[in-house]
C-alpha positions in Angstrom: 73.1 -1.3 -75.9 74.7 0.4 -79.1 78.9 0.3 -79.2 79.0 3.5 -81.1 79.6 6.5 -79.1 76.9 9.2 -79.2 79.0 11.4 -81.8 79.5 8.5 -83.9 75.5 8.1 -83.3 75.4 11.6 -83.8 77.3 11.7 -87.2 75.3 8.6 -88.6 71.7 10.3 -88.2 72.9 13.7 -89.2 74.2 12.2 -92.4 71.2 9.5 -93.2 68.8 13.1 -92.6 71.0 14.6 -95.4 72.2 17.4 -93.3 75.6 18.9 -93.1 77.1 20.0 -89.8 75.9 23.8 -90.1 72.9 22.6 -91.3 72.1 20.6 -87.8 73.8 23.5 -86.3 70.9 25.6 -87.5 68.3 23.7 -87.7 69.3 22.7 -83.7 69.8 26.1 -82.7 72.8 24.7 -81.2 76.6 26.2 -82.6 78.7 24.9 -85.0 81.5 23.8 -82.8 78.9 21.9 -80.4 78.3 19.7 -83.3 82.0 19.3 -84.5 82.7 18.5 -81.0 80.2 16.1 -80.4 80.7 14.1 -83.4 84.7 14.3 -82.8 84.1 12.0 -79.7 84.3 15.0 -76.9 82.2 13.9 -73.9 82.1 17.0 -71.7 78.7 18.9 -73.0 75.5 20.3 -71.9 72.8 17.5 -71.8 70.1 19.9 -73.4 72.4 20.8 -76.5 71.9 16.7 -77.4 68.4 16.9 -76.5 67.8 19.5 -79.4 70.1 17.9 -82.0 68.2 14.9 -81.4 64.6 16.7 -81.5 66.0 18.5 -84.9 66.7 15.1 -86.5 63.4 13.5 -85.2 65.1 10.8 -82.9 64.6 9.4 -79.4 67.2 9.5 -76.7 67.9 7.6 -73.7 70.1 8.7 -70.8 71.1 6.5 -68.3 73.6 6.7 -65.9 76.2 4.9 -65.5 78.4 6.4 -62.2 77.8 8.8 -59.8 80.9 9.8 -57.5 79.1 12.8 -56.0 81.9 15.3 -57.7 80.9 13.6 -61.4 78.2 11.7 -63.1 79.1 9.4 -65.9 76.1 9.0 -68.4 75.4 6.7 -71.7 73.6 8.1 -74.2 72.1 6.5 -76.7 69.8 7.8 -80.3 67.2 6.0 -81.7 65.1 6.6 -84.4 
């Protein structure tokens, strides 16, 4: 498993592909501030908006979860190229 967090993940592909954050942004057809947030280490977002930044810089993504109380599920993501 990787020890970065999937926005430090995030940030680290986005700027090996040469993209800024509004580029992604675009290129994702996700917003802006999904990005920003993302990469800033926020953990409350919709699954699909990681699935298209991760499609939009050509990498693979696992899911698995971690916890399930019933009122929350706590997942691990993780990018690979």
């Amino acid at each position: 498993m990787n020890d970065l967090t999937v926005g430090e993940q995030l940030l680290i592909a986005r700027r090996r592909a040469g993209l800024s954050q509004s580029d992604l942004a675009k290129k994702a057809d996700v917003s802006l501030m999904t990005v920003s947030k993302i990469e800033s280490g926020a953990t409350n977002f919709r699954i699909i908006n990681m699935i298209k930044m991760a499609s939009a810089l050509d990498l693979q993504m696992s899911i698995d979860i971690i916890e399930n109380t019933g009122d929350a599920v706590e997942l691990e993501y993780e990018l690979e190229e």
